[in-house]
N, C-alpha and C positions, 0 to 999 in steps of 0.2 A: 343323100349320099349313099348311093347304095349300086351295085351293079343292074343295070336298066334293063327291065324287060317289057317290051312295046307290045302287051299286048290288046289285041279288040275283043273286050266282053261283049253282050249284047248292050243295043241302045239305049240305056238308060242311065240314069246319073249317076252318078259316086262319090261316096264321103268320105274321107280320109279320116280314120278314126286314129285314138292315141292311146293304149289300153283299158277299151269296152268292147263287148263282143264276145260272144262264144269263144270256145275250146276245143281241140281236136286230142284226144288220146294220141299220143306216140305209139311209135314200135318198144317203146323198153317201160310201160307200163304206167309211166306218167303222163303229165297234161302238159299241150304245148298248144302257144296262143296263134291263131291263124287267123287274127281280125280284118286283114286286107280291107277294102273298101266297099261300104255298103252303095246302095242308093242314094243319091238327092245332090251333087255337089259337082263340082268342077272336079276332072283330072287330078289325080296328086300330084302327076307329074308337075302340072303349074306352079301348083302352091311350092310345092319344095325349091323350084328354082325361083318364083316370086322372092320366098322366105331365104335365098341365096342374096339374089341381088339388093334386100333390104341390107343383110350384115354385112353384104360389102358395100353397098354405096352409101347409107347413112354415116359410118366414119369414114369416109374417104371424103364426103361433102362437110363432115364437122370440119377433117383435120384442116383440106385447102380454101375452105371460108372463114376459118378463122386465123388463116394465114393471110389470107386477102384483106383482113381485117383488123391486122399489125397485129395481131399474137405472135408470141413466140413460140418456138418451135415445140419449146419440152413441153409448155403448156396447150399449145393445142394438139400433141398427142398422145395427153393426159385426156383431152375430151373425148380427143375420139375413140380412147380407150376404152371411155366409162358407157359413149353414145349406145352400142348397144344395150343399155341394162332394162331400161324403158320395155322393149320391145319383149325382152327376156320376164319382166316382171308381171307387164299385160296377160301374158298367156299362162303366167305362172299362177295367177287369181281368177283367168278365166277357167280352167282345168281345176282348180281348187285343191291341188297337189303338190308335192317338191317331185316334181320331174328331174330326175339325175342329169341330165343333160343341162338341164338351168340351171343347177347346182355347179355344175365345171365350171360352166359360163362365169358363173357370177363370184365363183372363186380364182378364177382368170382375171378375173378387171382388179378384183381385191388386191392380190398380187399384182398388178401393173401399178396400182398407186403406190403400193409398199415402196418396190423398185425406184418410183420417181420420186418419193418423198427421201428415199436412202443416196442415191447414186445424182440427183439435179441435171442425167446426161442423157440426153436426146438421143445417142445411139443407142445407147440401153435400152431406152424404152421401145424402140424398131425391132432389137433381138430379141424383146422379150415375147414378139409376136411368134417368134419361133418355138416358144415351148407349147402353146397349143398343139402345134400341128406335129409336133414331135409326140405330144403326149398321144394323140387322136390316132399318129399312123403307128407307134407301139403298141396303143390297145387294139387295135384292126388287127397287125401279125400276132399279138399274143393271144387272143380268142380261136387264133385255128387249134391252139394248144385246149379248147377246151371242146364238151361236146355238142354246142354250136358255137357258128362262129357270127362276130355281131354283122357282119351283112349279110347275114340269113335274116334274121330276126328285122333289121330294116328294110329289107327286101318285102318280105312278109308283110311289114305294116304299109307300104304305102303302094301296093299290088291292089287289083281289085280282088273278092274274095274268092273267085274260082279260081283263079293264079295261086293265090296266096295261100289254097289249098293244096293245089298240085305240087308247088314248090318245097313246101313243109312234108310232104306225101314221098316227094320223089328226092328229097334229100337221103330220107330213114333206108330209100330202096334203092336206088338209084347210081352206081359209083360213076356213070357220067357227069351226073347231076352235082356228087359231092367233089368232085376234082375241078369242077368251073368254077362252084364259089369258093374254095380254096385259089386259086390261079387268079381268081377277082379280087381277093381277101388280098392276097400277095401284091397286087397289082396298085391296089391302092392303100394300101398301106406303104408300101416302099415312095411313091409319090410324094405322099404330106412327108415321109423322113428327107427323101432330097428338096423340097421345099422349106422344111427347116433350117438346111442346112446354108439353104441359098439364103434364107434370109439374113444371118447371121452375115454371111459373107457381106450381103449387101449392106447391113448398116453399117458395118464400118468400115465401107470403102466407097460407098457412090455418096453423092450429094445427098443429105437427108430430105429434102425436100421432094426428090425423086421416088425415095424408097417405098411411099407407102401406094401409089400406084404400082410403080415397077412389082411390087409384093403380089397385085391381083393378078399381074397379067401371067407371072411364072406360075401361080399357081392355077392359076387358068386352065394353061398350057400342058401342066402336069397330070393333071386329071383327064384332061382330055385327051390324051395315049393314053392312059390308064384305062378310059374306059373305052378306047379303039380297041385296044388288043383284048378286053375282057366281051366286046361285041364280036370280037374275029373266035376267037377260040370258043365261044358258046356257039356259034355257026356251022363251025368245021367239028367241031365235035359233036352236035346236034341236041347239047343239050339244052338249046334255046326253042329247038321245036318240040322237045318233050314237053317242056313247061306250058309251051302254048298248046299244047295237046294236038298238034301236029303231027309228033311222031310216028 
């Protein structure tokens, strides 16, 4: 989840690290992490959208198989609530760390059982998919408030490491460079808000049975102008061939 930069390092392999790796001195006297991707592995590009299509398809196949399977409604989107946690735990004991990120996660599902153990009501628990992505696109716009913003810092991890040096390089120097991921920042953060919001709308007015596809496909949809127009304006402004060292 990060604004996408296509570039071609030399031919060799890349591994998508997750805080290891060197360090690059900033401009304002501190250390900033620029681990991008070493050698040895597949594309991050893959794994990130693999590791996309797992969180969505694994509860999208609990919730409509165990609908297929005479479950009820609130209880099979109780499971599919929980179904990622598996996925979230594996990585959480292969890395051998609390990764903040699986920490939301897994405070996300804790709160969905709350809600369904409180309220017994199947739309509830479709709207309560909303407060993810409401939380995810206000911490996206409020990080431009800070001095980086978090699609820099994602950007940077899953870049291979000559990008991922340039990028960190040309952020400190660069005001073309900081006004795209700012405009990216915006871009997709305003997204997951109007996805939020759509979700809300939809559980409690479409068919529930409907909503938890119909959920993929808006958000789908949303990101994907997001990250049109954050390909269009890194183009036209050229700070997509800086980073590729094009410039």
């Amino acid at each position: 989840m990060s604004p996408h930069v296509d570039d071609t390092e030399p031919a060799k392999g890349e591994l998508r690290v997750h805080g290891t790796g060197g360090a690059n001195n900033d401009h304002h006297g501190g250390t900033t992490a620029t681990h991008g991707r070493p050698e040895g592995s597949e594309p991050s590009g893959a794994q990130a959208w693999t590791a996309l299509a797992l969180d969505v398809a694994i509860p999208l196949a609990v919730f409509y198989g165990s609908r297929a399977a005479g479950i009820d409604q609130w209880l099979s989107l109780v499971l599919a609530g929980i179904a990622p946690l598996a996925s979230v735990l594996m990585t959480w004991v292969r890395q051998r760390r609390a990764d903040p990120t699986a920490m939301f996660v897994i405070a996300a599902m804790m709160l969905s059982v709350l809600v369904a153990m409180v309220t017994g009501d199947p739309r509830a628990l479709l709207a309560r998919e909303s407060w993810v992505t409401a939380a995810l696109g206000l911490w996206i716009l409020g990080s431009l408030a800070m001095a980086r913003p978090f699609l820099l810092d994602v950007a940077i991890k899953v870049t291979p490491t000559g990008t991922a040096q340039r990028l960190n390089g040309l952020w400190h120097s660069t005001p073309v460079v900081r006004r795209w991921m700012q405009v990216a920042s915006a871009a997709w953060g305003i997204a997951f808000l109007i996805d939020a919001i759509a979700r809300v709308v939809m559980a409690y007015t479409l068919p529930i049975d409907s909503v938890p596809s119909l959920g993929v496909v808006v958000l789908v949809v949303l990101l994907g102008m997001a990250q049109t127009l954050v390909t269009v304006h890194g183009r036209r402004s050229g700070a997509l061939a800086l980073i590729r060292d094009r410039g």
